[in-house]
N, C-alpha and C positions, 0 to 999 in steps of 0.2 A: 243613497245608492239603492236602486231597485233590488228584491230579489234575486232576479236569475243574475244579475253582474256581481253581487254581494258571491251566492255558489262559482260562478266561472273563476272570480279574483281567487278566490280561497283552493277549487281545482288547480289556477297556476301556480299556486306556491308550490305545491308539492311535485307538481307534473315538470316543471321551469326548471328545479333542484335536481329530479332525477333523471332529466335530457327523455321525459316519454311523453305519449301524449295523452292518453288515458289517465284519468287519477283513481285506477285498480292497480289492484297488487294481489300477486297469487302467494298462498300461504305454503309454508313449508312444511306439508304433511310428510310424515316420516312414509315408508309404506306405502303412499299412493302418488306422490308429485315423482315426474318420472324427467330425464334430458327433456322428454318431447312436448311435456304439457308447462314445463318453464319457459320453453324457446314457443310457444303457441302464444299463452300468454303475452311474451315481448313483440313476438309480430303483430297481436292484438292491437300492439298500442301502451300496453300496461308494463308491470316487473314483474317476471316471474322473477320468484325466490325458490331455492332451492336448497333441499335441504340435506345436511352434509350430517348432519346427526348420532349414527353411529357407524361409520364409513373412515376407512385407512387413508392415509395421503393419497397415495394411488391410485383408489377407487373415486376421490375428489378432483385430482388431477383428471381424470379419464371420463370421468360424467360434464367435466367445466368442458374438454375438450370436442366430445360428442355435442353440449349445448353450442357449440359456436362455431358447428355446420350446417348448424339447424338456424342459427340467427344472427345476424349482425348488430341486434338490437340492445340494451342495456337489459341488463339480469342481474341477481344477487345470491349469495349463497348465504347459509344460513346455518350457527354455529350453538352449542348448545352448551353456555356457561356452566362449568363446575360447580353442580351446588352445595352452600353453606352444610347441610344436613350431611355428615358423614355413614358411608357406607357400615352397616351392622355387619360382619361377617360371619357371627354366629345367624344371626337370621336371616342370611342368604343362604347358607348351608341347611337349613333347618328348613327351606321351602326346598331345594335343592332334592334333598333328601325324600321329602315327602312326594315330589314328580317323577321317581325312578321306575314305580310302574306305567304311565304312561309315556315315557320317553321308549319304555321297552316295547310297549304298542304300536308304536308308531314308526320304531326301527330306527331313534335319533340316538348320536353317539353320547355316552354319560360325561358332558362339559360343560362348561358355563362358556358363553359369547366373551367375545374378548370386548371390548370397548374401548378403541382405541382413543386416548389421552387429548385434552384440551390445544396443549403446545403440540404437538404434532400435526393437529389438524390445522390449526391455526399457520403456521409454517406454507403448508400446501395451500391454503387459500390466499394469503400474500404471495406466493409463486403464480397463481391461477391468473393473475390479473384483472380481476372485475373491479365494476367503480362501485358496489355497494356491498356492505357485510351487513346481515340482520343478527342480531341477536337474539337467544329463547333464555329462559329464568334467569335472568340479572343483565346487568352490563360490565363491557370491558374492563378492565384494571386498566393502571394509567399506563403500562407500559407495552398492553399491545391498540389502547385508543392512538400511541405514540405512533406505534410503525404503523397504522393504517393510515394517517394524517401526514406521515410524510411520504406517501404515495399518493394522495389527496380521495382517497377511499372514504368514500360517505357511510356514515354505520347509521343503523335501524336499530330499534329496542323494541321490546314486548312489554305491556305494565295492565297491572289486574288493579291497581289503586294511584289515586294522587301521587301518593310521598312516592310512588316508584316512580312517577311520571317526572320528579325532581329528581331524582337520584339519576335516570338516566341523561338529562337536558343537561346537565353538571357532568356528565362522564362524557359531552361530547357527541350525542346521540342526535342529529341532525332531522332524522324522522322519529316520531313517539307511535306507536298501534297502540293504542286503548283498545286489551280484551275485556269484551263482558262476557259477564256467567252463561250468556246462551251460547256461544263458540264452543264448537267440536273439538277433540286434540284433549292434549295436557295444557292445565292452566299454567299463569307466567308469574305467580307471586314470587318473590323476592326477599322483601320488605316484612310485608305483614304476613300472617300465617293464612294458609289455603282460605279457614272460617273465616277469616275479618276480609276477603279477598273476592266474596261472590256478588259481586256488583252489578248490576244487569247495565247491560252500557246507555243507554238514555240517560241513567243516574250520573254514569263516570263519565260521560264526555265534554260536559259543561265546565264542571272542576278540573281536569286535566287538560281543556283547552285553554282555561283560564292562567292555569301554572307556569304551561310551556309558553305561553308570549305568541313570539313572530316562531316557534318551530312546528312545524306541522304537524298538525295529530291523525291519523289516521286509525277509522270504525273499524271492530274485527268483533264479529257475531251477528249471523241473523242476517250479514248481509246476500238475500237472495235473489235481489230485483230491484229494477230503478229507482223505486218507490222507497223501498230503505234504506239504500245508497243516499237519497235526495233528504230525505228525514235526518240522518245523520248528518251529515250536511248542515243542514240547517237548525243542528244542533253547536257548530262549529270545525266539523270534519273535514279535511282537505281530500276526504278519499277514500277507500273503501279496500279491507283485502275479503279475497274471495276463497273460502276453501269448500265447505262443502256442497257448495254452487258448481265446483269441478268433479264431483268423484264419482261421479259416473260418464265423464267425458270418455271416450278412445284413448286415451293417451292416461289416462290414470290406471296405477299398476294394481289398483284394488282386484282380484277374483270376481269372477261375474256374481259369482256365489252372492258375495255380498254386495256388488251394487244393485241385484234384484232383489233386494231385502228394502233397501231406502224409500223407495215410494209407496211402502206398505207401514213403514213410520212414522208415528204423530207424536206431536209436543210433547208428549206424557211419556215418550218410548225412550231416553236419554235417562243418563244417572252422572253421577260423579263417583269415581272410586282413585285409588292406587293400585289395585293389585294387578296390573297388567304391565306397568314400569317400573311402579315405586315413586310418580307422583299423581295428584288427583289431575284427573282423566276426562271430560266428557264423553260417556259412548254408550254403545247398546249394551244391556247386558249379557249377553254369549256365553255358551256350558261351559266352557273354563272360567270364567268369573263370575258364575255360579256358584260351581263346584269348590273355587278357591274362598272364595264368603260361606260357602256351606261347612266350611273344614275350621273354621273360625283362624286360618296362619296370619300371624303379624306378616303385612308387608315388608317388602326391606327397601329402604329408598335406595332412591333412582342413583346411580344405574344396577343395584343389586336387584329388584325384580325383573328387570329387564336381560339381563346376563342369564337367572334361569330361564326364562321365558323365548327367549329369540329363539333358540331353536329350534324351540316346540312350535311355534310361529312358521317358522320356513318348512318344517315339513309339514304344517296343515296345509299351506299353501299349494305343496305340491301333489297334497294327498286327496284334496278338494276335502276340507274338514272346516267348516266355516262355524262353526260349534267353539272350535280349539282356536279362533284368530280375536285379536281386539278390533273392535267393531267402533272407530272412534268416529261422532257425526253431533253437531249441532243440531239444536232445538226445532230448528224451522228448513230441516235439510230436505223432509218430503218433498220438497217442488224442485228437485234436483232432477236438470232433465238431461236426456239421451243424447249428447250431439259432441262435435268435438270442442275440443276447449276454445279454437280460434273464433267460432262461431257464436259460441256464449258468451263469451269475453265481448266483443265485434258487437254484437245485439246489445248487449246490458250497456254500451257505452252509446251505441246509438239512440237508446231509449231514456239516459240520462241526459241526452240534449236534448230529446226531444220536450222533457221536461222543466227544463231549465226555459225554455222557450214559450212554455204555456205557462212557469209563473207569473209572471207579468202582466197577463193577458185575461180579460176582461169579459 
């Protein structure tokens, strides 16, 4: 089998499964993926995923309903496993405590974010009706893999190593994302601990496409142009998601604040931390994650640094305080351009045929 038919076969697996015709997929930035840049994505061609994260029934109900005047196309929502690590509630209070003078700066009332609970959400996204659920730090239990399969609801999983890449293909996971260590966002370890879990994806996509068989694996890192959409690929990738390829599209809810920062960062300008959720993080480093490393406070996992933190989130937002926001961007985000999402999406896939076209060729 030639090249470019070897990439198109492996395109249709995953494109054929998810009724689209692009093999992209938009990632589920908490903070920046909005109704409009999921249903932009689906008109593209590709899935947006959308990310239900820390958001009530209601609010999940009302963003599914908003995406689906915007598209007729397939989309996915995207659910955020309770993780193994339990909440410290002395060291949620103990950061809690220690932000009471800038909460008073800022004018935000003294509470923690509610976060609304795993079954609850999950409830409103079986109500929502889409054909696919993504999953972030682990996979389903058997018993909501159950109810989404007897609605015939296709699940997606996140994995930062192998053995996750098997844990999910056993829990029924129909799509695998292989993140590597250069993806923006919170990492997807599960399995192994964040250390054993920084894999750069060249490394992880051979082994994890080896594992998963006939299930599609899909690149998530660094993907920012046809050329490493194609390299993946021909590493065994049926596809490619796109996140910080999007965040400075129109339709991304980021503050301009910060998407005028992005093209002024290079490879070197990312880190890895926790102290902006409570798990390790890709992002820039910004005066509050500064300032929080400078104070030397134990994080509290997720969702206890995130519960202090959102509020003080929402009102930098509205206060234009890009200092006080998490700044999360993969390695190779600088060539994140200015245009809307349908048009980057639309390009990046027209320029991955075009390449597929000149494999071959002589």
């Amino acid at each position: 089998m030639s090249i470019q038919n070897e990439l198109k076969a492996n395109a249709q697996r995953l494109t054929s499964l998810l009724g689209i015709e692009a093999p992209l997929i938009g990632a589920p930035m908490m903070g920046a993926t909005t109704a409009e840049m999921t249903a932009a994505v689906s008109e593209a061609g590709g899935l947006g995923v959308f990310p239900c994260g820390i958001l009530t029934a209601d609010e999940i109900l009302a963003s599914v309903k908003a995406i689906k005047t915007l598209t007729s196309q397939p989309f996915a929502l995207n659910l955020r496993v309770t993780p193994r690590e339990t909440e410290d509630q002395e060291v949620t209070n103990r950061l809690f405590d220690a932000l009471e003078p800038l909460r008073e700066e800022l004018g935000v009332e003294h509470r923690l974010a509610q976060i609304p609970g795993f079954d609850e959400q999950f409830e409103a996204v079986l109500a929502a009706d889409v054909p696919v659920v993504s999953f972030s730090f682990g996979g389903p239990r058997e018993v909501y893999a159950e109810a989404l399969e007897a609605r015939n609801v296709l699940m997606m999983g996140a994995v930062n190593s192998t053995r996750e890449a098997k844990v999910l293909k056993t829990a029924g996971c129909s799509v695998i994302i292989a993140q590597g260590v250069e993806a923006g966002g919170p990492r997807q370890y599960f399995e192994n601990s964040y250390l054993a879990s920084q894999i750069g994806l060249m490394a992880l996509l051979p082994p994890v496409v080896r594992v998963c068989g006939d299930t599609p694996v899909v690149a998530a890192g660094a993907m920012m142009n046809a050329r490493a959409v194609a390299a993946a690929m021909l590493q065994g990738a049926c596809g490619a998601v796109l996140g910080s390829l999007l965040l400075r599209t129109e339709e991304s809810a980021w503050p301009q604040s910060l998407k005028n920062q992005i093209p002024w960062c290079d490879d070197a300008s990312t880190r890895l931390t926790d102290l902006t959720s409570g798990r390790q993080t890709r992002l820039v480093s910004t005066g509050i994650v500064e300032a929080l490393s400078a104070a030397g406070l134990q994080a509290s996992y997720y969702p206890g640094q995130l519960k202090v933190l959102q509020p003080i989130f929402e009102a930098a937002i509205k206060q234009d305080r890009p200092d006080l926001l998490e700044m999360a961007l993969g390695q190779a985000a600088q060539s994140s351009p200015k245009e809307t999402t349908r048009a980057i999406v639309t390009k990046l896939f027209d320029d991955l045929k075009n390449l597929w076209s000149e494999c071959d060729a002589d």
